[in-house]
Backbone as CSV, one residue per row, in Angstrom:
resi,resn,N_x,N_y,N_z,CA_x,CA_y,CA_z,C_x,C_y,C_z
1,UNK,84.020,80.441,129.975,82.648,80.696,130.385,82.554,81.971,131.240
2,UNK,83.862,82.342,131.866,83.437,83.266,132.717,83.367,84.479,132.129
3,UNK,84.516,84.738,130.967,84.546,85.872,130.742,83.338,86.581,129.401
4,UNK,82.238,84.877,128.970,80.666,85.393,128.304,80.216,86.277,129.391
5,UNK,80.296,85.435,130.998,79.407,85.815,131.961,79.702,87.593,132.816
6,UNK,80.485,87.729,132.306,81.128,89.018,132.358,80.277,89.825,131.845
7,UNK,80.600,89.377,130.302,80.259,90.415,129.189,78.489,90.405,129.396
8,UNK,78.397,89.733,129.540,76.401,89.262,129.454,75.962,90.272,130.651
9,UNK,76.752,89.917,131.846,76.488,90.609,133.268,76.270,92.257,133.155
10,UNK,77.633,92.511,132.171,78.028,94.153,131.931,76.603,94.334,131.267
11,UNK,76.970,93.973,129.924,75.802,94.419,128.966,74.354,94.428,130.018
12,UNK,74.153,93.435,130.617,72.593,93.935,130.811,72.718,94.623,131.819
13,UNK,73.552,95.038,132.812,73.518,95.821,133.854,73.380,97.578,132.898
14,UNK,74.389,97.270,132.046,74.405,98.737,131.293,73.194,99.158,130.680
15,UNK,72.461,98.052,129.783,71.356,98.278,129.596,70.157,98.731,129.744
16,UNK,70.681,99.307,131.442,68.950,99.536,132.069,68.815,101.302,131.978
17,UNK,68.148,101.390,131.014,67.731,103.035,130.564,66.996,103.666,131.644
18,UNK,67.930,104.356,133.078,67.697,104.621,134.096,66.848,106.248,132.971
19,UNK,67.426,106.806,132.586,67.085,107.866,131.892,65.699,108.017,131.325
20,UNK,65.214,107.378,130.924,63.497,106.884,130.576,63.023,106.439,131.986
21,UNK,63.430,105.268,132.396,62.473,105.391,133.446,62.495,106.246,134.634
22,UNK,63.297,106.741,134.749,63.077,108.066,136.008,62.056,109.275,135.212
23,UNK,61.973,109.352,134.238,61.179,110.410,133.719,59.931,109.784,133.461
24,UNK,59.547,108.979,132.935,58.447,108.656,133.137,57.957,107.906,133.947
25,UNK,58.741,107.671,135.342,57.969,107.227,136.627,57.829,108.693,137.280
26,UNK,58.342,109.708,136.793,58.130,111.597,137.212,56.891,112.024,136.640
27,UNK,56.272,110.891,135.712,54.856,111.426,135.042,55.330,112.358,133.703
28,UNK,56.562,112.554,133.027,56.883,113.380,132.134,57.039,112.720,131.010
29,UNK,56.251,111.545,130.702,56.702,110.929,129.315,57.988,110.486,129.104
30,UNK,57.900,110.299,127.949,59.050,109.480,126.962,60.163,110.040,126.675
31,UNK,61.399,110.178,127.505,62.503,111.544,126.600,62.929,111.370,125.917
32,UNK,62.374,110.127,124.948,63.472,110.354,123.755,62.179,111.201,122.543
33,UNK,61.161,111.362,123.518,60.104,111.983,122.032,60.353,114.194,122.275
34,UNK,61.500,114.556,123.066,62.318,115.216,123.664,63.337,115.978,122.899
35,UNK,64.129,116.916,122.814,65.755,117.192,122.664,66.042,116.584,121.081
36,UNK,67.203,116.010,121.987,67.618,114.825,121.187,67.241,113.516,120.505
37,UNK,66.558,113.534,121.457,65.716,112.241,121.360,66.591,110.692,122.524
38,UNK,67.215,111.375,123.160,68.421,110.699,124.064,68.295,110.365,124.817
39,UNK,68.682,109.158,125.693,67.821,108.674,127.048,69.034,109.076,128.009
40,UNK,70.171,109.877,127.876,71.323,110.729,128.844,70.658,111.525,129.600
41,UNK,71.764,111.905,130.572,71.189,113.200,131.648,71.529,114.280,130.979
42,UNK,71.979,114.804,129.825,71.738,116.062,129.510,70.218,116.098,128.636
43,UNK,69.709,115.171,127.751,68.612,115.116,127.673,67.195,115.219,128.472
44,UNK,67.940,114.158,129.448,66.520,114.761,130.875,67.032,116.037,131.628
45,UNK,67.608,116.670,131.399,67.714,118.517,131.724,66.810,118.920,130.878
46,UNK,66.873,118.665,129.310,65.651,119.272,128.538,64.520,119.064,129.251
47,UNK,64.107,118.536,130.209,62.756,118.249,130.977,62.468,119.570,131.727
48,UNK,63.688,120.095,131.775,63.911,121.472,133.050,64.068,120.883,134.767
49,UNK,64.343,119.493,134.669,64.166,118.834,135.842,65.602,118.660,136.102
50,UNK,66.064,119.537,137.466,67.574,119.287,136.968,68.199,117.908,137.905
51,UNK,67.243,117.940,139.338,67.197,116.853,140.069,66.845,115.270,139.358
52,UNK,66.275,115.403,138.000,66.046,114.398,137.321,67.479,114.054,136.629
53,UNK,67.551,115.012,136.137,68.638,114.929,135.374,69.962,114.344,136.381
54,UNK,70.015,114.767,137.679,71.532,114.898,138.393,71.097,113.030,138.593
55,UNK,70.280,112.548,138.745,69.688,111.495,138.863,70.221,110.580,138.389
56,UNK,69.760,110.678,136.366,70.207,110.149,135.937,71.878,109.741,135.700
57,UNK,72.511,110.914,135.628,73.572,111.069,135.751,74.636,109.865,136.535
58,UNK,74.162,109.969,137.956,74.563,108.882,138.973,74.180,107.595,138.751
59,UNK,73.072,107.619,138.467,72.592,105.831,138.086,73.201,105.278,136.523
60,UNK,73.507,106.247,135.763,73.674,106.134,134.715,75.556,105.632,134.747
61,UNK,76.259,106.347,135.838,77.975,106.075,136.018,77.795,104.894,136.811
62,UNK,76.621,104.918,137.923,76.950,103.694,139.156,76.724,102.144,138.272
63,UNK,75.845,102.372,137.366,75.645,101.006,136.488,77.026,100.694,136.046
64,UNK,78.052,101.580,135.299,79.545,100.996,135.376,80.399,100.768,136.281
65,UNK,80.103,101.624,136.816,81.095,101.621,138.389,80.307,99.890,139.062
66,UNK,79.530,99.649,139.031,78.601,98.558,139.498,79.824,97.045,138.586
67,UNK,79.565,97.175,137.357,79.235,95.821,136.544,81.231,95.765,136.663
68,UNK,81.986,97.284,136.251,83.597,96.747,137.076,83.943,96.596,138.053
69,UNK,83.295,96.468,139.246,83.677,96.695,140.492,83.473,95.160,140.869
70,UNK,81.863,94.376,140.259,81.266,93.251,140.513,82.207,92.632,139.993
71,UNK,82.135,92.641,139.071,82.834,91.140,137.938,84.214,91.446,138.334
72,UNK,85.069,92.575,138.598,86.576,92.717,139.091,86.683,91.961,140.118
73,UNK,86.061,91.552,141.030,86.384,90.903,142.166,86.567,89.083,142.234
74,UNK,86.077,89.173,140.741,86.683,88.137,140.132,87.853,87.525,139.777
75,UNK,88.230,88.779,139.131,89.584,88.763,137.968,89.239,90.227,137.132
76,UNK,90.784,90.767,137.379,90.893,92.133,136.752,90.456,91.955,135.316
77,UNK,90.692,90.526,134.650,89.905,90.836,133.381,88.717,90.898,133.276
78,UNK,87.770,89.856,134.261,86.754,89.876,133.846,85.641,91.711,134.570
79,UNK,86.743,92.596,135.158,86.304,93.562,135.364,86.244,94.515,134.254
80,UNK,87.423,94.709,133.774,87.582,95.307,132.499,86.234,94.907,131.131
81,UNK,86.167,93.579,130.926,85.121,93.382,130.435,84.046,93.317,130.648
82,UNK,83.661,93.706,131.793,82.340,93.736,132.395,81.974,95.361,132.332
83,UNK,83.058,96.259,132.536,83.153,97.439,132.208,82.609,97.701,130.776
84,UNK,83.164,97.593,130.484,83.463,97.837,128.782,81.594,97.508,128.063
85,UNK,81.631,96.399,128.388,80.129,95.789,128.157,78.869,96.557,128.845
86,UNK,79.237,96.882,130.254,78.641,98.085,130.917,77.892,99.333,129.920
87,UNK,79.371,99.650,129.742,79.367,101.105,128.175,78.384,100.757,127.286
88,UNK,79.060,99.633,126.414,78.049,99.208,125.078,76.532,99.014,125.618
89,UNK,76.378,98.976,127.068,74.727,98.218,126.679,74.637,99.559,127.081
90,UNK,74.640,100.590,127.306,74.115,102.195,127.514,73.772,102.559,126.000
91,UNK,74.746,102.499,125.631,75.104,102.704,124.084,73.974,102.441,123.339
92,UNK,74.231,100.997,123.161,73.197,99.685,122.899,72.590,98.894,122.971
93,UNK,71.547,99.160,124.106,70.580,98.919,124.903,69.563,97.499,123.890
94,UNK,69.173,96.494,124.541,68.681,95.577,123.937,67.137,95.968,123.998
95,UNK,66.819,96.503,125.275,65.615,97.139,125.290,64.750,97.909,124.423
96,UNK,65.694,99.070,123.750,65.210,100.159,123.186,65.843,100.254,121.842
97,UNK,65.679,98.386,121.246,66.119,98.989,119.806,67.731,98.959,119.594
98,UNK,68.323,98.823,120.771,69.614,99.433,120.666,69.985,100.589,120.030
99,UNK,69.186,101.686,120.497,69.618,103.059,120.249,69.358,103.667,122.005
100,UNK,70.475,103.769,122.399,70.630,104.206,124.036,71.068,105.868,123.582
101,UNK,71.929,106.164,125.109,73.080,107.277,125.265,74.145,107.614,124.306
102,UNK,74.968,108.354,125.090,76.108,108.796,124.081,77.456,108.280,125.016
103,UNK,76.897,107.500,126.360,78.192,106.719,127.128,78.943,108.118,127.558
104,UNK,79.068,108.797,127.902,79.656,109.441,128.839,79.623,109.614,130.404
105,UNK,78.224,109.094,131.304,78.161,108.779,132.418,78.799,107.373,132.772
106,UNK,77.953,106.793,131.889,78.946,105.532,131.920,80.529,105.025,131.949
107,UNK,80.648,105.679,131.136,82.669,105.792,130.785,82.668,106.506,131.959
108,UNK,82.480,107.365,132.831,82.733,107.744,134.146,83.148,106.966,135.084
109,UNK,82.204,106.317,135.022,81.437,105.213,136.208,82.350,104.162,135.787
110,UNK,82.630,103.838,134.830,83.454,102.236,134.210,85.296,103.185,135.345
111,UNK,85.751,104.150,134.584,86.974,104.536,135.008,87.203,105.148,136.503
112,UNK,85.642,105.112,137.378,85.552,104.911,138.758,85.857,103.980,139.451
113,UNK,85.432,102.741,138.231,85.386,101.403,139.279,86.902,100.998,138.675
114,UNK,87.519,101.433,137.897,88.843,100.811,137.325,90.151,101.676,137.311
115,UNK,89.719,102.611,137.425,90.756,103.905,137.513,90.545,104.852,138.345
116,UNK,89.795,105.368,139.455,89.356,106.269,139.978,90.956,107.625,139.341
117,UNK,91.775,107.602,139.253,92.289,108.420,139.773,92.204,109.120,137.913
118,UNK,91.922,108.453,136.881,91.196,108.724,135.595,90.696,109.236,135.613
119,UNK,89.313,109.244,136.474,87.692,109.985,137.266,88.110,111.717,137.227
120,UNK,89.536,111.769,138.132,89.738,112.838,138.357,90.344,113.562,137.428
121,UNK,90.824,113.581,136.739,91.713,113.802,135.581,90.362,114.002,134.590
122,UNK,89.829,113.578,134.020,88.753,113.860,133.861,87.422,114.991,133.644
123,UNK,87.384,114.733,135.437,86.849,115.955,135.875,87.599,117.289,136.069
124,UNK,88.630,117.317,136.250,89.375,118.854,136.109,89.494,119.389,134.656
125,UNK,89.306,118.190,133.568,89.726,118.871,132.127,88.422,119.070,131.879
126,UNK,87.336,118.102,132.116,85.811,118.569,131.600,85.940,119.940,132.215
127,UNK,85.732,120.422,133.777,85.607,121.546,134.293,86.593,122.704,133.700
128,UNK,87.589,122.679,133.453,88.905,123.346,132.850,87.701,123.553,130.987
129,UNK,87.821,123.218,130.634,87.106,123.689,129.302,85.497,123.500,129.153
130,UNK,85.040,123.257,129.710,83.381,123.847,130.252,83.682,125.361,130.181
131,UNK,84.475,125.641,131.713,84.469,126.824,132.019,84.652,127.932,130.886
132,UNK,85.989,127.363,130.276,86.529,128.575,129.092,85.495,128.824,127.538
133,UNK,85.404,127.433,127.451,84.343,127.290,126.246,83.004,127.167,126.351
134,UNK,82.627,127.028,127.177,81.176,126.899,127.538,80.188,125.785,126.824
135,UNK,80.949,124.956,126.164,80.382,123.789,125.361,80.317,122.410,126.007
136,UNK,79.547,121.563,126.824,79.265,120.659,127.737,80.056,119.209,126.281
137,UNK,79.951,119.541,125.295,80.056,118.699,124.459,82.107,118.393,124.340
138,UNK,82.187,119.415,124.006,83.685,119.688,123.777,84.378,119.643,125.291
139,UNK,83.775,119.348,126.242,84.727,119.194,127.517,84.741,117.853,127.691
140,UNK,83.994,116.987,127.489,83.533,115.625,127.454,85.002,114.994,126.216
141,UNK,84.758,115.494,125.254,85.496,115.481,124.227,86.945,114.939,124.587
142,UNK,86.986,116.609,124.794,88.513,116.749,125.169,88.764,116.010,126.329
143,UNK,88.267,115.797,127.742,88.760,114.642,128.135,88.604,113.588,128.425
144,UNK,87.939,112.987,127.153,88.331,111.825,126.677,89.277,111.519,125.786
145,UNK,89.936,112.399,124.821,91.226,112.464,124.655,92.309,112.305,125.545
146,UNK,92.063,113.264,126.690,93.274,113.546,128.026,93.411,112.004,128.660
147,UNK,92.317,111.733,129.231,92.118,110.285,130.223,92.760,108.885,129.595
148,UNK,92.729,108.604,128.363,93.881,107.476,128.083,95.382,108.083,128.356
149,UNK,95.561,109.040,127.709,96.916,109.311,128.017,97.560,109.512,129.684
150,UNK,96.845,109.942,130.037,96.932,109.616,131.516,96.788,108.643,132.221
151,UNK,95.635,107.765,132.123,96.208,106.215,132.008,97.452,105.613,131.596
152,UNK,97.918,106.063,130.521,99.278,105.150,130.074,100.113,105.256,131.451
153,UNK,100.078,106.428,132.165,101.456,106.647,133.000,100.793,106.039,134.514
154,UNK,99.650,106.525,134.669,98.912,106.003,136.244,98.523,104.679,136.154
155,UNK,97.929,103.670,135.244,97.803,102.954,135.246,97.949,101.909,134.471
156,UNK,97.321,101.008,134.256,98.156,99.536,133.481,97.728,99.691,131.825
157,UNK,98.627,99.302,131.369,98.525,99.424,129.609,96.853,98.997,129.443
158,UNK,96.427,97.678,130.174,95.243,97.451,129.821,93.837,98.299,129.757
159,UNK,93.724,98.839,130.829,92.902,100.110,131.136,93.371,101.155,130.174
160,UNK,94.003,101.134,130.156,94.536,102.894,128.665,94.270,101.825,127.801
161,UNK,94.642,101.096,127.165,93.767,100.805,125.918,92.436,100.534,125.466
162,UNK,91.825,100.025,127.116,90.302,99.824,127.180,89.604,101.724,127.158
163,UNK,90.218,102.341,127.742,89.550,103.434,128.164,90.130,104.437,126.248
164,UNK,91.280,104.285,125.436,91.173,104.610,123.833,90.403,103.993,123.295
165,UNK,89.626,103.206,123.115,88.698,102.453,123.135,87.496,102.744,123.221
166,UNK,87.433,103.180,124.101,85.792,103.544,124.696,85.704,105.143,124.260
167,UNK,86.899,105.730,124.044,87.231,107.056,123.941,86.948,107.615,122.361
168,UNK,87.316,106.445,121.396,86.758,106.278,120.113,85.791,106.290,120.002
169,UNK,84.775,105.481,120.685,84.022,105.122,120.453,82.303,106.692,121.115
170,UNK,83.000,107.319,121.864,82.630,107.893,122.355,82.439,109.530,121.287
171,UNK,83.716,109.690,120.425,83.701,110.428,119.388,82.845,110.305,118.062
172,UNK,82.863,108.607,118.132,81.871,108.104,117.436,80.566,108.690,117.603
173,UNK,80.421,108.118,118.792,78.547,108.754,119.391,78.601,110.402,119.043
174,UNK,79.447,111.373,119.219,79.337,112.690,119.241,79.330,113.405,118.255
175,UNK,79.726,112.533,116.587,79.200,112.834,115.792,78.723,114.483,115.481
176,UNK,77.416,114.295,115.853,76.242,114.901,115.392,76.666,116.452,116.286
177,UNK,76.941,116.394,117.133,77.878,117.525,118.152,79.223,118.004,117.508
178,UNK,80.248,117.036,117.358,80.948,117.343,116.574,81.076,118.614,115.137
179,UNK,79.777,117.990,114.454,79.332,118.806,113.284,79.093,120.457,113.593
180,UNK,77.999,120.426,114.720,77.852,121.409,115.015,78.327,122.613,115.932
181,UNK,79.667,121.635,116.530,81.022,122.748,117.214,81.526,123.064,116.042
182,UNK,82.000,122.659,114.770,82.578,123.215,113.345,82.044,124.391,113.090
183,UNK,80.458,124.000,113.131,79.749,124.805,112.001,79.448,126.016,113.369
184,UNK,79.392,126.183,115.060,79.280,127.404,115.696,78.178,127.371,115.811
185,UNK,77.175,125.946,115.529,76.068,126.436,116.100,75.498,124.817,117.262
186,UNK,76.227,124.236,117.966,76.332,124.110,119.430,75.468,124.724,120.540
187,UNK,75.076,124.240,121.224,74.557,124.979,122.310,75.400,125.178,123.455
188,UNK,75.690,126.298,124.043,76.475,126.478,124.864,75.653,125.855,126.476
189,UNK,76.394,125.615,127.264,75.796,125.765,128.740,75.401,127.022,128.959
190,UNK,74.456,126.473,129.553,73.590,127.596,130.227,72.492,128.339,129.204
191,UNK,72.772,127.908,128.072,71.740,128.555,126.936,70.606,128.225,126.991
192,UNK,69.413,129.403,126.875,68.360,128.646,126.902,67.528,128.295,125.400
193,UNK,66.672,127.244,125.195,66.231,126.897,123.867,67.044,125.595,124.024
């Protein structure tokens, strides 16, 4: 029973599309009628709101960092799965159709509350190829590639397989980005349009 109450806990904690409602409690409408059509904080940047955006961002990781940190104090499993479930309801929001994010604040926020030292590793490879490539997409990418493998050695087999996992799944969502780092037409940071 505990570890439904986990998953139920994660999922709807993840679920809450901080990304829509900070923009339209800002009076700016709907962002997914927007961009992408994406309820992420790089989508609410398309608003030009960057304080909206940095917003979402945080509420969008603290909802994982929240649902592993809660349910961990349980039992390391039922953190991991509360994590994990965290992700999917961003993802796959019961609210909206189940068409959410692309889980990258989230997967932050999950390997904050379960790995912090992941967090960092992380953030030096996103920043490390941001900088060189200038593609917000392909730094995300790439370390989410880096961050399981670095898990294997910092932390417990379980977390590196939860975090390849989420890391798949995350390539999954990027898809549509994917296509268009091939094809060179990507939007770089800082581009405007």
């Amino acid at each position: 029973m505990g570890y439904g109450l986990a998953l139920i806990f994660g999922y709807l904690l993840g679920s809450i599309p901080f990304g829509l409602l900070i923009t339209r409690a800002a009076g700016l409408g709907d962002v997914r009628q927007i961009g992408s059509g994406n309820i992420g904080a790089t989508n609410v940047l398309r608003t030009g709101n960057k304080g909206l955006a940095a917003a979402t961002l945080l509420l969008d990781a603290l909802k994982g960092t929240a649902a592993a940190l809660i349910a961990g104090h349980f039992s390391p499993e039922f953190g991991l799965l509360a994590g994990f479930a965290a992700f999917l309801g961003h993802l796959f929001p019961v609210w909206l159709g189940f068409k959410g994010g692309k889980g990258v604040a989230t997967y932050l926020g999950v390997l904050l509350g379960l790995a912090w030292q992941g967090m960092l590793v992380f953030a030096v490879v996103w920043l490390a190829t941001a900088f060189l490539f200038r593609y917000s997409s392909l730094a995300a990418l790439v370390a989410a590639v880096v961050v399981p493998i670095a898990l294997y050695f910092i932390s417990t087999p379980q977390i590196a397989g939860l975090f390849a996992l989420m890391s798949l799944i995350v390539f999954i969502k990027h898809r549509a980005n994917i296509s268009r780092l091939l094809a060179g037409t990507e939007g770089k940071i800082g581009a405007k349009g």
